[in-house]
C-alpha positions in Angstrom: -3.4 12.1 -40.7 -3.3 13.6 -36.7 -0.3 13.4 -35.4 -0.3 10.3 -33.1 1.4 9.0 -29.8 3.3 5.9 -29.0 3.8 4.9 -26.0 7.3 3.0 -25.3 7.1 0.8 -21.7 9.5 -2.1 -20.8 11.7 -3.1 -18.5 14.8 -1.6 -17.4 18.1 -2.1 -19.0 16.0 -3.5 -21.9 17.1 -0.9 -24.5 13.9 1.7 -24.9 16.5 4.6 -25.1 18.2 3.0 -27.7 15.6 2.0 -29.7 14.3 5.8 -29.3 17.3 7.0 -30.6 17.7 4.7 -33.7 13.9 5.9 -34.5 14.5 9.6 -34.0 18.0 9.1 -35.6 20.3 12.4 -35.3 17.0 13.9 -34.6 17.4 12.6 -30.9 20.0 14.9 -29.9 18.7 18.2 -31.2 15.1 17.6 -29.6 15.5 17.1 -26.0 12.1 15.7 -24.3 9.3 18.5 -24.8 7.9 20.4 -21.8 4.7 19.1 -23.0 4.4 16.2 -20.8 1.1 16.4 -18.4 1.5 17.9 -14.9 3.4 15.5 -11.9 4.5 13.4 -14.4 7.1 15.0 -16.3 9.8 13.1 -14.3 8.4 9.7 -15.2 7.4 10.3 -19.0 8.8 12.0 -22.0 7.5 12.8 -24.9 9.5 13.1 -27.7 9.3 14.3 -31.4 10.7 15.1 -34.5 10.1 16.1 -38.1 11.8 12.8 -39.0 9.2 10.3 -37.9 5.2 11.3 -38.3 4.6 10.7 -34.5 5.5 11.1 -31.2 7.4 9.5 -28.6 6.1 8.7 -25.1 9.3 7.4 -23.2 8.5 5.6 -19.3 10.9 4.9 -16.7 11.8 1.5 -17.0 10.1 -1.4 -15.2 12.5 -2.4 -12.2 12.5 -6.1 -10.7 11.5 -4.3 -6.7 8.0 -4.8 -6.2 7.8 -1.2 -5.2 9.7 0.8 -8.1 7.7 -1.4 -10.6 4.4 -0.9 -9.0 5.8 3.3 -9.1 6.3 3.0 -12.7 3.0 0.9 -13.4 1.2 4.1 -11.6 3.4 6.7 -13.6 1.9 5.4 -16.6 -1.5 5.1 -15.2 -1.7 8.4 -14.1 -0.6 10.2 -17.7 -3.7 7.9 -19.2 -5.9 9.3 -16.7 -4.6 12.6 -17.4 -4.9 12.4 -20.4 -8.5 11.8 -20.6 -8.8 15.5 -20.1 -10.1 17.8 -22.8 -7.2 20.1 -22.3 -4.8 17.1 -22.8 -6.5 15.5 -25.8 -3.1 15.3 -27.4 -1.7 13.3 -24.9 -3.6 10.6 -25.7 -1.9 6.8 -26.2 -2.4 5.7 -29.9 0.1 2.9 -30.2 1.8 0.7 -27.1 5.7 -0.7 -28.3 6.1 -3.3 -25.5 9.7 -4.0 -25.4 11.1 -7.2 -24.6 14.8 -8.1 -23.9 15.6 -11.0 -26.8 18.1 -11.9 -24.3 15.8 -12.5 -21.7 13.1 -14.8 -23.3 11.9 -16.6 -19.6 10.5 -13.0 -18.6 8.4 -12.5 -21.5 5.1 -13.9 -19.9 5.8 -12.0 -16.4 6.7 -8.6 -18.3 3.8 -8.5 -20.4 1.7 -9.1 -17.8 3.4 -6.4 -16.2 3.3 -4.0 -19.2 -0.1 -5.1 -19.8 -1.6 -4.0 -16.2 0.3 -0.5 -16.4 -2.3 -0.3 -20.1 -5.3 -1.4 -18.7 -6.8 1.8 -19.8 -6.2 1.5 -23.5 -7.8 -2.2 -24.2 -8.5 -1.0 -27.6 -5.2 0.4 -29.0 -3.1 -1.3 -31.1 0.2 -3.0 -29.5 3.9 -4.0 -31.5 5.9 -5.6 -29.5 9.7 -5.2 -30.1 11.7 -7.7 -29.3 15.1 -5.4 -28.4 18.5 -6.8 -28.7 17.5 -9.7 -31.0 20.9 -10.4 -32.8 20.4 -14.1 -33.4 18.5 -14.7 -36.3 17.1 -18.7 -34.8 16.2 -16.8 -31.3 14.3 -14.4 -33.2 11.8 -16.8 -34.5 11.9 -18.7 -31.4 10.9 -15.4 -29.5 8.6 -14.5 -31.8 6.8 -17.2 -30.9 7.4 -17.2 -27.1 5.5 -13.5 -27.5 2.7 -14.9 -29.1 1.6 -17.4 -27.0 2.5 -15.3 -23.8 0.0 -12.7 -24.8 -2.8 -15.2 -25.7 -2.7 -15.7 -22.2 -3.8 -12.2 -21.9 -6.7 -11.8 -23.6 -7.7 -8.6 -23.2 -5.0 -7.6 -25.3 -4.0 -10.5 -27.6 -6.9 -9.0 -30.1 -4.5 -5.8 -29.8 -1.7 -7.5 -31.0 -0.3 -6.0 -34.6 2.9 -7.2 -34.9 5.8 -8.6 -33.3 9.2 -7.3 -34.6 12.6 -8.2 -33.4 15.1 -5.5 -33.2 18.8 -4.5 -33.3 19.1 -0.9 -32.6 22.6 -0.8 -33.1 25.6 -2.9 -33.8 26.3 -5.2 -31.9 30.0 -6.4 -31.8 30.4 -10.4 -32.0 34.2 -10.7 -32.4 37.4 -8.6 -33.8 36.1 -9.9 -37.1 32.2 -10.1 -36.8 29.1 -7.9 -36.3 25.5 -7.7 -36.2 23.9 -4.8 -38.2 21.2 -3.0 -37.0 17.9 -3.6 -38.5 13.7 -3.7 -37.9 14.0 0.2 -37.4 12.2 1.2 -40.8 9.8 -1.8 -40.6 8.9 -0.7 -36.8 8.1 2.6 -37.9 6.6 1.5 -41.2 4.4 -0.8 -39.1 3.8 1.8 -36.6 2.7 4.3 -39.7 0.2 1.2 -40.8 -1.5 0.8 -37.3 -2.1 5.0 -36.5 -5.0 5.4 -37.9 -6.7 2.8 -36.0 -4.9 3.7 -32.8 -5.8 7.2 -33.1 -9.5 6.4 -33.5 -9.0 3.6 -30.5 -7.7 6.1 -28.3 -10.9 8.0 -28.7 -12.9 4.8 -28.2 -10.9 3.8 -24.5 -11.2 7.8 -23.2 -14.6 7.7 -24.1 -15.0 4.2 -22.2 -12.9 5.6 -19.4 -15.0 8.7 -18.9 -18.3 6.8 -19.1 -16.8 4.0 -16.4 -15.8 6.9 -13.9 -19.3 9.0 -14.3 -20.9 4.9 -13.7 -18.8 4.6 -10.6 -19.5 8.4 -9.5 -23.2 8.0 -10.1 -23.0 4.9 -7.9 -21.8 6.7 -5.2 -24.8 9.1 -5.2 -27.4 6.4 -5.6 -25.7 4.5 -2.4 -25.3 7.9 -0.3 -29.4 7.9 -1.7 -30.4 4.4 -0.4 -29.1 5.1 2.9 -31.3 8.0 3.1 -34.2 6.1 2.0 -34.0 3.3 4.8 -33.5 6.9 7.5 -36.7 8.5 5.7 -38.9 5.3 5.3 -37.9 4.1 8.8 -40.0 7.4 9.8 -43.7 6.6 11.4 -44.9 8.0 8.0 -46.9 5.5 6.0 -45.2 5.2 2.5 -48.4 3.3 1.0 -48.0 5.8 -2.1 -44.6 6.5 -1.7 -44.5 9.7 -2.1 -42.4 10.6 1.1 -39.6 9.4 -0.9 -40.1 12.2 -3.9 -38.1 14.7 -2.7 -35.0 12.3 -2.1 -35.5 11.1 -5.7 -35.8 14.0 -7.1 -32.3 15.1 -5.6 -30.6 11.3 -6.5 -32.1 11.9 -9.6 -30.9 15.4 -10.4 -27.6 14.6 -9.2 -26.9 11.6 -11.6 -28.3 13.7 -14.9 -25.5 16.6 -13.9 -23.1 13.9 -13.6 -24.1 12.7 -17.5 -24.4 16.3 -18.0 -28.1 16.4 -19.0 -28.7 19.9 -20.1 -31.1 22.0 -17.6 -34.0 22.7 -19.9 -37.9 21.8 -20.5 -37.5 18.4 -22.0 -35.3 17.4 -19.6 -37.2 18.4 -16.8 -40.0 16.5 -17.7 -37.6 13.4 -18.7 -37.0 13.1 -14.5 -40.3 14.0 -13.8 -41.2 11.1 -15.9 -38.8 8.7 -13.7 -39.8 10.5 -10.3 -43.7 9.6 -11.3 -43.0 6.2 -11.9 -41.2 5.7 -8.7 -43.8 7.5 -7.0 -47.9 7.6 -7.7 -47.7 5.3 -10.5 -49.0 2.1 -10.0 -46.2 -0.2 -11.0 -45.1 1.5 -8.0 -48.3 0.6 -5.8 -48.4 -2.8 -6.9 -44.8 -3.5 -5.9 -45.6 -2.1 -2.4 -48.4 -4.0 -1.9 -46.6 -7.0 -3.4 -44.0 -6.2 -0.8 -46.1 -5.7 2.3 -47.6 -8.8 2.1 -44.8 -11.4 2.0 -45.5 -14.7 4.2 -43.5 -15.4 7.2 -41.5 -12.4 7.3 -41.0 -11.4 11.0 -40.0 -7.4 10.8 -41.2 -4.3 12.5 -43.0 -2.0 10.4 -40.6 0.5 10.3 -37.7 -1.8 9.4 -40.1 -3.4 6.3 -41.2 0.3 5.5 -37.2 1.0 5.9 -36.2 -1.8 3.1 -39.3 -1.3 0.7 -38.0 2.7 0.9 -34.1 1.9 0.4 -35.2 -0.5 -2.7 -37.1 2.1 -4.3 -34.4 4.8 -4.1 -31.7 2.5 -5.2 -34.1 0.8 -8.3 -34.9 4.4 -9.4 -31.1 5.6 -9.1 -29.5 2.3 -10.3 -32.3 2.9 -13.4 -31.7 6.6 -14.0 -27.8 6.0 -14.1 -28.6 3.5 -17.3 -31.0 5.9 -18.9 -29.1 8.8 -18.5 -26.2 6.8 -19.6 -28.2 6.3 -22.5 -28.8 9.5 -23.6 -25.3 10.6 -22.8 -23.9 8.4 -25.6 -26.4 9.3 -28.4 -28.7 6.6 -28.0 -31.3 7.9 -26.8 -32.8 11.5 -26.2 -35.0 13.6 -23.3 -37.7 13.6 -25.4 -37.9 9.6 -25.1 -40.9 9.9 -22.5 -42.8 6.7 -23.9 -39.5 4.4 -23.6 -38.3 5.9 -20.1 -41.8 5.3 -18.9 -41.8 2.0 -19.9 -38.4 1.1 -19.2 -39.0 3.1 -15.6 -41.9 0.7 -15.0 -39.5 -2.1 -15.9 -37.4 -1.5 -12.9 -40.7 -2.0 -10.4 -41.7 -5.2 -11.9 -41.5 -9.1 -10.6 -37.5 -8.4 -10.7 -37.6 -5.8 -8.3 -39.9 -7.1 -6.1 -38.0 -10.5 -5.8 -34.5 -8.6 -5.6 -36.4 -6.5 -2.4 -38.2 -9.7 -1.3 -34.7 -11.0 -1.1 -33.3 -7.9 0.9 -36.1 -7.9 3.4 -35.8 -11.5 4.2 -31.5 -11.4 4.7 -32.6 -8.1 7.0 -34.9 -10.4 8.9 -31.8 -12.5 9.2 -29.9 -9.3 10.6 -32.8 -8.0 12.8 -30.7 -8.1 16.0 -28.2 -5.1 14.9 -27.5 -2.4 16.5 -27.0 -0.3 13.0 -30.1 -1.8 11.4 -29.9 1.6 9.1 -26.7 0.6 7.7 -27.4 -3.3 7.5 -30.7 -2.5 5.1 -28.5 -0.1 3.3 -25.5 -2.8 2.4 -28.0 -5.4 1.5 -30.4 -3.4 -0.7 -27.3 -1.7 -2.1 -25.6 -5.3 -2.9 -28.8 -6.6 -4.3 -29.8 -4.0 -6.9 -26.2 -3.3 -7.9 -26.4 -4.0 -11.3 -24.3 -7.0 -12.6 -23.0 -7.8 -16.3 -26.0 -10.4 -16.8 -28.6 -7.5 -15.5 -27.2 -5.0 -17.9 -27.2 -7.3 -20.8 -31.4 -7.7 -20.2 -31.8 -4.1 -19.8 -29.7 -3.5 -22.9 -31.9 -6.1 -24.7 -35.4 -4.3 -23.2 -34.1 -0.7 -24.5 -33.3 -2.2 -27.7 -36.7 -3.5 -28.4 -38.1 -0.5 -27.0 
């Protein structure tokens, strides 16, 4: 089996050293924290390991109650999952999350979680334990077993995550001259740990992937808006635009842009791929129609270059908002540069009674706007708010391509 990591977060004073060392046993001496840990954070997170347990050890700074130090140790572990995301890191990678919880402390379960929880967020697929530390009372346990429980099914994202909650005494704890608690849940925290790994360490995979698709979306984004504010400059020109072709050469650079973010390969097929999108958005007549369509909405009291200005920005930002999904697409496997028919189709999709009502929409809020000074940048954060697309918009598109 790979060699996994587990991540240990809680707050401080709750006992993550101890419980480290109990795991590691006299192994936590002789290994001091590996210089292994990911650049910048190496002061906040330490990763240990030993021959005695079949993983590794992530240990965080403990979560303080100051607004400030907690919020620096929620970013300490964001950053090492970020980092992580990084081919040359790939080791580095959280398989497991222990969430430890004072047994003492009971009222702060639902805050600390929530806490815990928002230092995760990248990792909404790997398995969590949560160990409740300190937990010498055999009636508290069960009664903060189930204070856990229904804490995290307030936070769905990561109640499904849930694999076990298991109180813990990492060492003995002294009652009287007379009387002791023993230690115990070690073995079945790591015998738990050892039963989740293999799901964790395929989980991982799953949330870096998801990560790296969600920062090339949001990057692509950024190029299609940079895009539409160039189409409302160039389609404000005294240029007709009744074929739209003024606006090729700005597709063909939003366009070329997003497939080198998905990193589309530079070759034949994919050349003619764009070129497919590029004629759509173009000379085809999907894209005629929709200009037409466009050009003759009643009641709409705009100069020509602002209505050439919002029909331009629309196109650009439909075209780049509908490359970013198919490139997206092929990026993940599911479909290839050789898919001319479906990108066609689904190309011609974009420029249908949708679009036209989503720009019919834009250029009436405009007409709304017509006194501003910036009327450049007004078309531009309509058009851009408009075609943005939403959860409900990807769900249709995700439907069309899957009938495609």
């Amino acid at each position: 089996m790979e060699y996994g990591n587990v991540l240990v977060i809680g707050n401080s004073g709750v006992g993550k050293s101890t419980l480290i060392n109990a795991v590691l046993g006299d192994a936590a001496e002789e290994k001091a924290p590996t210089s292994v840990g990911i650049s910048g954070t190496t002061k906040e997170l330490k990763i240990y390991e030993s021959d005695a347990i079949p993983f590794r050890i992530i240990d965080t700074i403990g979560f303080e109650p100051s607004f400030f130090k907690r919020n620096a140790a929620i970013k300490a572990v964001k950053k090492w999952s970020k980092e992580s995301a990084k081919d040359e890191n790939s080791d580095k990678k959280i398989n497991v999350i222990w969430f430890c919880v004072e047994g003492t402390s009971s009222k702060l379960f639902p805050e600390s979680i929530k806490s815990l929880s928002k230092a995760t967020a990248m990792w909404e697929s790997v398995p969590v334990i949560v160990v409740i530390t300190k937990s010498y009372s055999e009636p508290d346990r069960k009664a903060n077993i189930q204070m856990v429980n229904n804490a995290f099914a307030t936070q769905k994202r990561y109640s499904k995550n849930l694999k076990g909650v298991i109180p813990v005494a990492a060492q003995t704890f002294t009652l009287n001259d007379t009387a002791f608690a023993a230690p115990e849940g070690i073995s079945e925290l790591i015998d738990a740990t050892n039963a989740v790994m293999p799901e964790g360490i395929k989980a991982a995979t799953k949330d870096i992937s998801a990560f790296k698709l969600k920062r090339k979306r949001a990057l692509a984004q950024s190029v299609v808006g940079a895009s539409t504010a160039g189409g409302a400059v160039v389609g404000a020109a005294p240029v007709p635009i009744a074929d739209a072709m003024i606006l090729s050469p700005l597709e063909v650079a939003e366009i070329n842009a997003i497939a080198k973010i998905y990193e589309i390969k530079d070759n034949e097929d994919s050349k003619r791929f764009i070129n497919s999108i590029v004629e759509v958005g173009t000379a085809s007549a999907a894209a005629k129609a929709a200009i037409s369509a466009l050009k003759a909405i009643p009641g709409v009291n705009l100069a020509a270059s602002v209505l050439n200005a919002v029909i331009a920005a629309g196109f650009v930002a439909a075209i780049g908002e509908g490359s970013i999904y198919a490139f997206e697409k092929v990026y993940i496997g599911e479909k290839t540069v050789d898919d001319i028919d479906w990108i066609k189709r689904f190309m011609e999709s974009k420029l249908s009674n949708e679009f036209i009502d989503k720009a019919t929409e834009a250029i009436k809020k405009v007409s709304e706007n017509g006194g501003s000074n910036n009327i450049s940048a007004v078309i531009t954060d309509i058009v851009t708010q408009l075609f943005a697309p939403k959860t409900s918009d990807k769900n249709k598109e995700d439907s069309k391509s899957d009938s495609a």
